[in-house]
N, C-alpha and C positions, 0 to 999 in steps of 0.2 A: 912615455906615451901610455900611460895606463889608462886613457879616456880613447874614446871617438872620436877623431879628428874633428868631426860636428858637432861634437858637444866642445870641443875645444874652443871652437868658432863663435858658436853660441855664447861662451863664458867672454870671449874678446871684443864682441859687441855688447853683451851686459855691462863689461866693464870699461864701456867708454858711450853709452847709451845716452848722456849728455852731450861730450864734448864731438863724436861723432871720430868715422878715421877716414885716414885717406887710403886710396889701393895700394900704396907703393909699402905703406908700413905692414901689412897684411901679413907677406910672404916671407917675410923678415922672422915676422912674430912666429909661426906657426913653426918655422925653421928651426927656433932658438927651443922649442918643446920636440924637437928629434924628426921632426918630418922632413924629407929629400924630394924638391923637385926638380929633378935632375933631367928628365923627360919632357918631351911637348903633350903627354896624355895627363903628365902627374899635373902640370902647372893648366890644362883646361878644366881637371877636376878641379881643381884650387881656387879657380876662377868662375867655375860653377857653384864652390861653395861659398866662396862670397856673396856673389849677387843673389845668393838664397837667403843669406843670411843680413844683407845688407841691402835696403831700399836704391831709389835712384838717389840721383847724386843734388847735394846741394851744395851750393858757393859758399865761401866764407875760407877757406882753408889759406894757410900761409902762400904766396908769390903765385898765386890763381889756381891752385892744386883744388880740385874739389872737396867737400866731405861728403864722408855717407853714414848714414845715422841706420843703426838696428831695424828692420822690417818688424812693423805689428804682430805679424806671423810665427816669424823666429822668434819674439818677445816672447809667443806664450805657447810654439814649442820648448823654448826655455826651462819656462815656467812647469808646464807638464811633464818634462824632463824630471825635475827638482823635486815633481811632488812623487813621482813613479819611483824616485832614489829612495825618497826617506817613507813611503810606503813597505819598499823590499825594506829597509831598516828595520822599520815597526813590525813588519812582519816576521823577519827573522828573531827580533826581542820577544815576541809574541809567541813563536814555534820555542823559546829558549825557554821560557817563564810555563808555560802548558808541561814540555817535558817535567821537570821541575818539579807543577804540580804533582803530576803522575806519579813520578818515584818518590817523592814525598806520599802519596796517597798507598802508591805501595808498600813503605815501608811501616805504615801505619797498621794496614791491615795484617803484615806477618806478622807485629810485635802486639797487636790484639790478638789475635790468632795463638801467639807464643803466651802470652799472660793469661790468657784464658786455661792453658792447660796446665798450667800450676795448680797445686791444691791450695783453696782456699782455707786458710786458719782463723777460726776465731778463739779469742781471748777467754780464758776460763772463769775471768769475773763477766763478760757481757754475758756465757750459756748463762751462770748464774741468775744475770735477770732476769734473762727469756725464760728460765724454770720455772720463776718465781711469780709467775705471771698467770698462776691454774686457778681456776675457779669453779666452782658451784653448779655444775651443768642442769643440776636439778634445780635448784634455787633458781637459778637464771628463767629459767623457763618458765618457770611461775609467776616470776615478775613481769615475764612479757606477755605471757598469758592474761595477766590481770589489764596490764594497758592496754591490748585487743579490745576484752572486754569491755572494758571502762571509758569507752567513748566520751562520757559527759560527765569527765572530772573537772573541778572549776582548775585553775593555772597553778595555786598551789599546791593542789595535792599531785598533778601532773608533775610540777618539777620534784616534789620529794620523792615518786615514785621512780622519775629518771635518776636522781643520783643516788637511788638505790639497787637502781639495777648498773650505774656508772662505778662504786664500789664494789659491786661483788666481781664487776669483769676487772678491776684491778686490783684489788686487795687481794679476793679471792680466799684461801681457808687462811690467808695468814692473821694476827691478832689486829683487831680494829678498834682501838683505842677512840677515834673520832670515828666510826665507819657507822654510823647509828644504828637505830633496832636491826637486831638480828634477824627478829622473826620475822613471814613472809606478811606486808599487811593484806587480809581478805578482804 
């Protein structure tokens, strides 16, 4: 008996919502799922819960015994039943999956938290390039000075003046084999 006697009910007319039952098999069934009508109050409740669950009576049943077919009502109590269960389901995978996130998000932030306060080491060939990387502060400024200036250079002499001022910020004092004129052009 881990259900609701009425949701018990509800499921024994679902599951006979075509062929319809008669009263007599009702008290049998609900019997055989551990319920005791042993009393004249248990068997009016029982009887109460029938006719809630089950419309008025229609002929057809073996040796003139009527059938009763599922009430519209109880059909979609049923139904709201079933969607109320697997809503707490969703719900609860829902409350499962969030936790989940959380401590996943927590454990993210201590282990950033934790790696952040290591010391960071870099490699003594990458200082090396970052060294290697000084240039010309005077020079430089000359070159940019000149293109301030030089508003109305036609496009090539703009671009030899950028990649002369684009070698000296990379090259810089080291030897420029390809690095073109040294000197600043005025």
């Amino acid at each position: 008996m881990d259900k609701d006697i009425y949701i018990n009910a509800l499921e024994y007319g679902k599951s006979h919502l075509l062929d319809g039952v008669e009263r007599d098999q009702f008290q049998p069934y609900m019997e055989s799922l551990g319920y005791r009508f042993d009393n004249d109050a248990a068997k009016v409740n029982l009887n109460d819960i029938f006719n809630s669950v089950f419309g008025a009576a229609v002929g057809g049943g073996h040796a003139g015994i009527d059938k009763y077919h599922m009430d519209i009502d109880a059909y979609f109590r049923y139904i709201e039943h079933q969607e109320l269960t697997e809503a707490r389901r969703a719900a609860k995978q829902a409350t499962y999956l969030a936790i989940g996130a959380i401590i996943l998000s927590v454990l993210t932030g201590v282990f950033s938290i934790w790696q952040s306060s290591k010391p960071i080491f870099i490699a003594d060939s990458q200082m090396n390039k970052v060294q290697e990387l000084k240039f010309n502060a005077e020079k430089l400024e000359l070159l940019l000075e000149r293109l301030a200036r030089e508003q109305e250079l036609d496009d090539d002499e703009k671009n030899i003046l950028l990649e002369d001022i684009l070698k000296e910020v990379k090259y810089g004092n080291q030897p420029k084999s390809d690095a073109g004129p040294t000197d600043v052009p005025q």
